[in-house]
C-alpha positions, 0 to 999 in steps of 0.5 A, a space after each residue: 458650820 464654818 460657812 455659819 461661823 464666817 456670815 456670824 462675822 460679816 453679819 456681825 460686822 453689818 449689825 455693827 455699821 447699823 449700830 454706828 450709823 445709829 449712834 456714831 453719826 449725828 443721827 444719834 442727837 435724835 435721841 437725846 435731850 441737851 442741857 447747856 453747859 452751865 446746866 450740866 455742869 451743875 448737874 455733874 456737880 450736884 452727882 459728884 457732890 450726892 452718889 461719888 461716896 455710894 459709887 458707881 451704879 445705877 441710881 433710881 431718884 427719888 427711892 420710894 420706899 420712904 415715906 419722904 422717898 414716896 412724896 417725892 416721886 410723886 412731886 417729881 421730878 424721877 430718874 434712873 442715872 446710870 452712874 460712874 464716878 470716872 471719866 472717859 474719853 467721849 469714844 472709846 477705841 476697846 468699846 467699839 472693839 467689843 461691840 463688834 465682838 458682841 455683834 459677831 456672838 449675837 449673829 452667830 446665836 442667831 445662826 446656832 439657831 438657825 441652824 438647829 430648825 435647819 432641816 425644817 426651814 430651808 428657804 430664805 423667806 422662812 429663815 428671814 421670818 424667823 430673824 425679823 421675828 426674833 430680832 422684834 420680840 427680843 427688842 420689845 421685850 428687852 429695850 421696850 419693856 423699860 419704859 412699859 414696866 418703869 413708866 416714869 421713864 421717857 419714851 422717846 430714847 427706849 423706841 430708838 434705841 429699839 429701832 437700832 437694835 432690829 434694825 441691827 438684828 435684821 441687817 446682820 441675820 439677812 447677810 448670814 441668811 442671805 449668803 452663809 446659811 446652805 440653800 434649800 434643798 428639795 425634800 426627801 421622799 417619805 418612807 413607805 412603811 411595808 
């Protein structure tokens, strides 16, 4: 258990610098689009002017559930804002802090797990099958499913934002498996029953 608890730290770590190359690098522009500034300052205007009084949260715009609301969604345009009324600084030293922490948590899951079934899957292949299978139907579930169930959502951000996370999942679950989970052992003999 303490050799799955260090690889949930070194896979976590791993996971973590695929979420940075990700979304700490210009790699991260990808997924975006960018407004020029004199557009977004009149966005940031017409937030701070329109949700500062209801506050921070997220935000689904045009609300449908009014008959003006419902007209309008269907005139467009929609958005799903995820707002806050502060501001922050544009990186944040604790929040990289406690995505690594989340990272090392997400790994060790993974290895609980892994640990759980270990006595019916012992080689590497299968425990990899088992990371890249859960790390892919975790993600499309999860990130795919926002814009499979919320359509007026745009693609393009939620399919990378899905790439990172298994390609995140998988870097951190093949370090544990790789050189923390116990190798393969040769199976015991059946009883014979008498």
């Amino acid at each position: 258990m303490v050799r799955i608890l260090l690889g949930s730290i070194v896979g976590g770590l791993a996971q973590w610098i695929v979420g940075a190359i990700f979304w700490g690098t210009p790699l991260g522009r990808i997924a975006f689009h960018v407004a020029n500034d004199t557009a977004n300052a009149n966005v940031q205007l017409a937030l701070a002017q329109n949700l500062t009084p209801t506050g921070t949260g997220t935000y689904y715009v045009p609300w449908p559930d009014t008959t003006q609301g419902t007209i309008m969604h269907g005139k467009g345009p929609i958005a799903l804002i995820h707002f806050n009324t502060s501001g922050f600084p544009v990186m944040s030293g604790a929040s990289l802090i406690e995505g690594l922490i989340l990272s090392i948590v997400s790994i060790l899951l993974i290895g609980l797990a892994l640990h759980g079934v270990g006595a019916r899957v012992q080689d590497f292949a299968s425990r990899m099958k088992l990371v890249v299978l859960f790390s892919v139907a975790a993600t499309l579930y999860f990130t795919i499913g926002q814009p499979v169930f919320n359509y007026y959502l745009p693609w393009g951000y939620f399919l990378y934002l899905a790439l990172s996370q298994v390609l995140g999942l998988i870097a951190g679950g093949l370090v544990l498996v790789r050189w923390f989970m116990p190798r393969s052992v040769a199976a015991a003999p059946a009883e014979t029953l008498h």
